[in-house]
C-alpha atoms as one frame of an Amber mdcrd trajectory, in Angstrom:
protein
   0.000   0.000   0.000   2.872   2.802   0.589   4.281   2.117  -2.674   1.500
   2.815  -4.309   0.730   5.947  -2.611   3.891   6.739  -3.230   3.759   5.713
  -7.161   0.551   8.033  -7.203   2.368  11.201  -5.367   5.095  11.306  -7.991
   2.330  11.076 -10.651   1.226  14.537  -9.194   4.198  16.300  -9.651   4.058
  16.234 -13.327   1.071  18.624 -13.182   1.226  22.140 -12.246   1.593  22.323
  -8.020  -1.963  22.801  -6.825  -2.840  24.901  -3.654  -1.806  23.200  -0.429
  -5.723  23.106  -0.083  -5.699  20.673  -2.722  -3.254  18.788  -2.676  -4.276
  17.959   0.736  -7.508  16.913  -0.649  -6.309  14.593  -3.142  -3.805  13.059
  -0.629  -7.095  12.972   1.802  -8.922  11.224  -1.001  -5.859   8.355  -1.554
  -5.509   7.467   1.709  -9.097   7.060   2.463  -9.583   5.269  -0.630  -6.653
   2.570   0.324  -8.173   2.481   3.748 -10.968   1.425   2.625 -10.302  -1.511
  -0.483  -7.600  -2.673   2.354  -8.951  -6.103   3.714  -9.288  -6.929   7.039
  -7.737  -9.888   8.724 -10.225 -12.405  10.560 -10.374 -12.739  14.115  -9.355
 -15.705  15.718 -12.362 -16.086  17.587 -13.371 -19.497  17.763 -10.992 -20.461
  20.745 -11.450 -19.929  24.231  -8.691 -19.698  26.978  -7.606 -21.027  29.937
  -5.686 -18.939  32.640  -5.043 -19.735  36.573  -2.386 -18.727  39.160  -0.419
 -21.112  40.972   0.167 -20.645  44.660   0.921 -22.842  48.062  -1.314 -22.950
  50.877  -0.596 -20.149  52.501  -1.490 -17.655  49.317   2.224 -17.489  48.360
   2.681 -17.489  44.604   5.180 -20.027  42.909   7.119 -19.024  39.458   8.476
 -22.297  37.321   5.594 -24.357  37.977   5.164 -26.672  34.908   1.056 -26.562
  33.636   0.249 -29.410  31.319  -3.308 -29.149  29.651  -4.652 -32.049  28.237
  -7.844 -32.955  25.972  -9.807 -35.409  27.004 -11.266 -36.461  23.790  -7.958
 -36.178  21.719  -5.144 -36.606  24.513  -3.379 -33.446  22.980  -1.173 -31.803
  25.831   0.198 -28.303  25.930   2.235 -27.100  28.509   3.701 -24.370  30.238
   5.280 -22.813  33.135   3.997 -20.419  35.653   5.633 -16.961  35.860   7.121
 -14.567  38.037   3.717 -13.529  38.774   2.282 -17.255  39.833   0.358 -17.147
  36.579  -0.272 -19.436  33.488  -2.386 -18.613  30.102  -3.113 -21.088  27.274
  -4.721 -18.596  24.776  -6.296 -20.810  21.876  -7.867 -23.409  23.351 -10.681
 -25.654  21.371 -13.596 -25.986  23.097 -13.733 -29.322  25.009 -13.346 -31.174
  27.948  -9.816 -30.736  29.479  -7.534 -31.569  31.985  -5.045 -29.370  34.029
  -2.323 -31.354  35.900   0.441 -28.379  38.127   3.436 -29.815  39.470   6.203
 -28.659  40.939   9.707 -30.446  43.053   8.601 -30.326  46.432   5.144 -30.203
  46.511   2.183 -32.420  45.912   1.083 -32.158  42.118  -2.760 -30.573  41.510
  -5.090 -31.921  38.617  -7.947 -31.161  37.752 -10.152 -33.643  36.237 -12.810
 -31.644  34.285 -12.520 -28.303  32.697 -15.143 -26.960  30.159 -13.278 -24.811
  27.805 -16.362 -22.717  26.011 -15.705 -20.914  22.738 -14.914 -17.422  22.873
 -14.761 -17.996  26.763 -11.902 -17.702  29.431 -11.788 -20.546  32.307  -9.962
 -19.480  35.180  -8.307 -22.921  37.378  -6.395 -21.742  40.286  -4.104 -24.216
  41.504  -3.275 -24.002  45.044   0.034 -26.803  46.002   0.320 -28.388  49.533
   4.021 -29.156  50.473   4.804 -32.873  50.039   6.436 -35.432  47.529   5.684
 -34.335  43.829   4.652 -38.362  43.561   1.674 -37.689  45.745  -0.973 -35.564
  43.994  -4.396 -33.957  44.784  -7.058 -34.597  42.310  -9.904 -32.295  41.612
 -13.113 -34.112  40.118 -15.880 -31.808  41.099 -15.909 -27.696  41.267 -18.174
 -25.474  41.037 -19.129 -24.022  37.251 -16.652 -21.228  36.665 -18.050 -18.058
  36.235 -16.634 -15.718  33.609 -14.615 -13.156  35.820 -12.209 -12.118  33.013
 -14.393 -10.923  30.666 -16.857  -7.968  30.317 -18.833  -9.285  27.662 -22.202
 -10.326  27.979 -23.297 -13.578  26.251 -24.858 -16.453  26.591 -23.428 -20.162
  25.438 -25.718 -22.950  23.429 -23.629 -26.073  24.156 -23.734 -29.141  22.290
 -26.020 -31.224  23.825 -28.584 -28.464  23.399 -27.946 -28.131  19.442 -28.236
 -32.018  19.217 -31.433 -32.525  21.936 -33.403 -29.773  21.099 -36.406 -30.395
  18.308 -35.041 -27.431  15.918 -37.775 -27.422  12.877 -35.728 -28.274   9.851
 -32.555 -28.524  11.667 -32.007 -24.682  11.332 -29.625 -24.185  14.593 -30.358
 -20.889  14.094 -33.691 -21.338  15.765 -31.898 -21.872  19.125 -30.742 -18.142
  19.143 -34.291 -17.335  20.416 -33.404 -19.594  23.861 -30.707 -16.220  24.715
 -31.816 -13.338  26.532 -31.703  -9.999  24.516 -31.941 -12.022  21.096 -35.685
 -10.959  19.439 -36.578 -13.448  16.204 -37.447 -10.292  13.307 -38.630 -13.022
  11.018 -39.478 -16.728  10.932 -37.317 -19.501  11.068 -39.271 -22.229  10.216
 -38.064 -24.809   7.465 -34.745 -24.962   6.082 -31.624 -22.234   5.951 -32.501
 -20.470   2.527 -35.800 -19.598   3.364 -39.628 -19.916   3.899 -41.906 -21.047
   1.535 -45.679 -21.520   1.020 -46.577 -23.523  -1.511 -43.465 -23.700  -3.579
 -43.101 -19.287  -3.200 -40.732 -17.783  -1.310 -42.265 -15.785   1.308 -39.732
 -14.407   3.251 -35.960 -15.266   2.051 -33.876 -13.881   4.506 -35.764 -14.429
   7.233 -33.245 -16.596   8.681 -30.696 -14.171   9.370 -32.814 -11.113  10.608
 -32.234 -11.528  14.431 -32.344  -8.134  16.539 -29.471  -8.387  18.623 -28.794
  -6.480  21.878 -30.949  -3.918  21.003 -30.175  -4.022  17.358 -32.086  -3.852
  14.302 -32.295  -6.910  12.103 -29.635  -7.505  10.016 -26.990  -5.596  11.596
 -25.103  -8.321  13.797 -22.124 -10.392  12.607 -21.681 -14.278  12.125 -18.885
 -16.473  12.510 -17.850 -20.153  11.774 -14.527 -21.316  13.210 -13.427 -17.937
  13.286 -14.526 -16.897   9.653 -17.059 -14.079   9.119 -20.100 -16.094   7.340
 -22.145 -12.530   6.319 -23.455 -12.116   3.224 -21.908  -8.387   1.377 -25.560
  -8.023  -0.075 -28.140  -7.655   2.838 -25.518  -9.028   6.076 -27.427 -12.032
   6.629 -25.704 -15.451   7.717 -24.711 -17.010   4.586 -23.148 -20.794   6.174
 -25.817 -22.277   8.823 -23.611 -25.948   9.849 -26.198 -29.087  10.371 -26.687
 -29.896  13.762 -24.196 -32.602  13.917 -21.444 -30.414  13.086 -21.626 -28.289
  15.400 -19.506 -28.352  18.947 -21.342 -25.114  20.313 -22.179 -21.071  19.889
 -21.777 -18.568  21.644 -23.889 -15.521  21.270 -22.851 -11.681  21.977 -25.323
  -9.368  23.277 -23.564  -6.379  24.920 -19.983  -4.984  25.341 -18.434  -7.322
  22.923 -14.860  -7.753  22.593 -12.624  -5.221  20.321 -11.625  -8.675  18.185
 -14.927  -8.489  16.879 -16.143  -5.710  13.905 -18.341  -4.685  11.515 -21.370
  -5.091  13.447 -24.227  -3.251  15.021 -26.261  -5.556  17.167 -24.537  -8.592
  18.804 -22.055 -11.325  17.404 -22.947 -14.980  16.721 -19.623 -17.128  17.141
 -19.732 -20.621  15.918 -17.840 -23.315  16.442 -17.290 -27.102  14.928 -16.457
 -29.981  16.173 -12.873 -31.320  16.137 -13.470 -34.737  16.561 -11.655 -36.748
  19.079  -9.830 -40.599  18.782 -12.811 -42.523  18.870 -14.734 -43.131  15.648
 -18.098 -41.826  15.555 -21.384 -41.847  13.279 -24.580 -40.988  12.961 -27.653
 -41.243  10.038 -30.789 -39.651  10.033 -34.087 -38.557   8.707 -36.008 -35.605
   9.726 -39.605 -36.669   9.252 -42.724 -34.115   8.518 -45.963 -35.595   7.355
 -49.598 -34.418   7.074 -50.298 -37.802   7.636 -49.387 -37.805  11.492 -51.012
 -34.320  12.271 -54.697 -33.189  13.145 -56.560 -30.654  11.501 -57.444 -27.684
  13.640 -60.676 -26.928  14.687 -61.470 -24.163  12.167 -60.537 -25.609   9.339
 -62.421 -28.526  10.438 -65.382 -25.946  11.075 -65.331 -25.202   7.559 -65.756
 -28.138   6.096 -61.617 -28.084   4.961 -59.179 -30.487   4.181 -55.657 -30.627
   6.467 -52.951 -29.247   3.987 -50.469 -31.314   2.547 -46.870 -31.703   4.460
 -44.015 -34.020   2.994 -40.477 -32.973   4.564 -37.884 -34.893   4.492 -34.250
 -34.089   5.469 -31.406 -36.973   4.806 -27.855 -37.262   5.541 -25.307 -39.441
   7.639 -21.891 -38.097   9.191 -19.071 -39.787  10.753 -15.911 -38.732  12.335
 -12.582 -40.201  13.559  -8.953 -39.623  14.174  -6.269 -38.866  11.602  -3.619
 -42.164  11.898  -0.394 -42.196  11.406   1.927 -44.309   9.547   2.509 -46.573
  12.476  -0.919 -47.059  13.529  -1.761 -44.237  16.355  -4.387 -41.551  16.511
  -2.439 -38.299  15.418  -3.424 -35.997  18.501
């Protein structure tokens, strides 16, 4: 970008010198104009974090302590060591089940058995150490949910189970953003992603993506999939809606949302897929709608009319598994 602004200043000085009131115009002009066709780098936003601060009993911190996080699903590790400060970060975490495990020479080593890591979330473990043999440990299986202390944002989480349990009418997940506070449906989302219909019409295409956000108008909040913006230029509706199956959870933005995020005006939608883990896994399915299992209602049934046709059905089949190596073992 600076050589071309630079290409187009010597291009000026061919013509006669304009006032300083132009030529500060002009320049004005370029630099906007570069500002603007620039593109924007994406976010990583589909991670979430975990962060903790490693002290004895008696509240003392301790630096060098080595932090191993592990997923349970994949048996990735990552370490790390506590700093000068007592503290430890992991910053792009996929969202999963974990395990922290703190251990230092001298003292007993701490794990922690559980850990939800949400997307776009921060999950705070504190490890305190009790003075003993670093073969002994102390094993955490049961803590209370963590509560979201080092953020500001407000937002609300629709975990997996939920996306998979819930009866979403033509496996639109984007039905479930009507389940978080501050989130007002501006148009239907019955049926599938693309639209509503009535009789073969389109009635109401972009329905699916006109959600009023935080306070919002429709149309005015931002989508992401695994960190990627899924908007569509034309009318910034969600262009990507994942089936059910593929997705590990959302998390939806309502107020004071995170500087990462832009190009918005209501709330942010961040979406995440699964990873998979080292255990195969499958699933096939048909989502079923038929006239024939419903009952009329009681007006039409006043007025002497017929029930109206329904035939909806949705196929498809996934499975999943881990990437093996040449000798055999899960690739973690």
């Amino acid at each position: 970008m600076i050589i071309s602004v630079s290409s187009a200043s010597r291009r000026l000085k061919q013509f006669a010198a304009p006032s300083s009131i132009v030529r500060n115009a002009i320049c004005y002009f370029i630099g906007m104009l570069f500002a603007i066709l620039t593109p924007v780098a994406p976010a990583q936003t589909n991670f979430g974090a975990v962060v903790g601060t490693v002290t004895d009993s008696t509240g003392a911190i301790l630096p060098q302590a080595k932090v191993e996080l592990k997923n349970v699903g994949t048996n990735g590790v990552q370490t790390t060591v506590s700093s000068g400060a007592g503290t430890y970060t992991f910053p792009n975490v996929l969202p999963g089940a974990y395990a922290v495990t703190v251990a230092l020479p001298n003292f007993k080593s701490f794990t922690r058995t559980y850990i939800d890591v949400q997307i776009g979330g921060t999950t705070r473990v504190d490890a305190v150490l009790e003075v003993g043999n670093i073969t002994e440990s102390v094993t955490v299986t049961d803590a209370t949910p963590d509560l979201q202390t080092d953020s500001s944002s407000l937002s609300s989480v629709i975990e997996g189970k939920a996306v998979l349990q819930t009866p979403i009418n033509g496996r639109n997940v984007n039905n479930l953003l009507a389940l978080v506070p501050g989130v007002i449906v501006g148009g239907s989302t019955s049926g599938n992603p693309i639209g509503n219909t009535t009789n073969g019409s389109i009635t109401n295409a972009i329905s699916y993506g006109n959600y009023q956000i935080g306070g919002g108008f429709g149309g005015q909040s931002a989508f992401f999939v695994d960190g990627v913006q899924s908007n569509v230029t034309k009318n910034n509706t969600n262009a990507l809606i994942p089936t059910q199956d593929a997705v590990q959870e959302f998390r939806v933005y309502t107020n004071d949302v995170s500087a990462e995020f832009g190009g918005f005006g209501g709330g942010v939608v961040n979406l995440g897929t699964k990873s998979g883990t080292n255990r195969f896994h499958g699933t096939a399915y048909d989502y079923f709608r038929n006239s024939v299992l419903n009952a009329n209602d009681w007006f039409s049934n006043h007025a002497g009319l017929i029930k109206p046709p329904l035939r909806q059905n949705q196929f498809g089949a996934n499975i999943s598994g881990p990437i093996v190596s040449v000798d055999g073992r899960p690739v973690v």
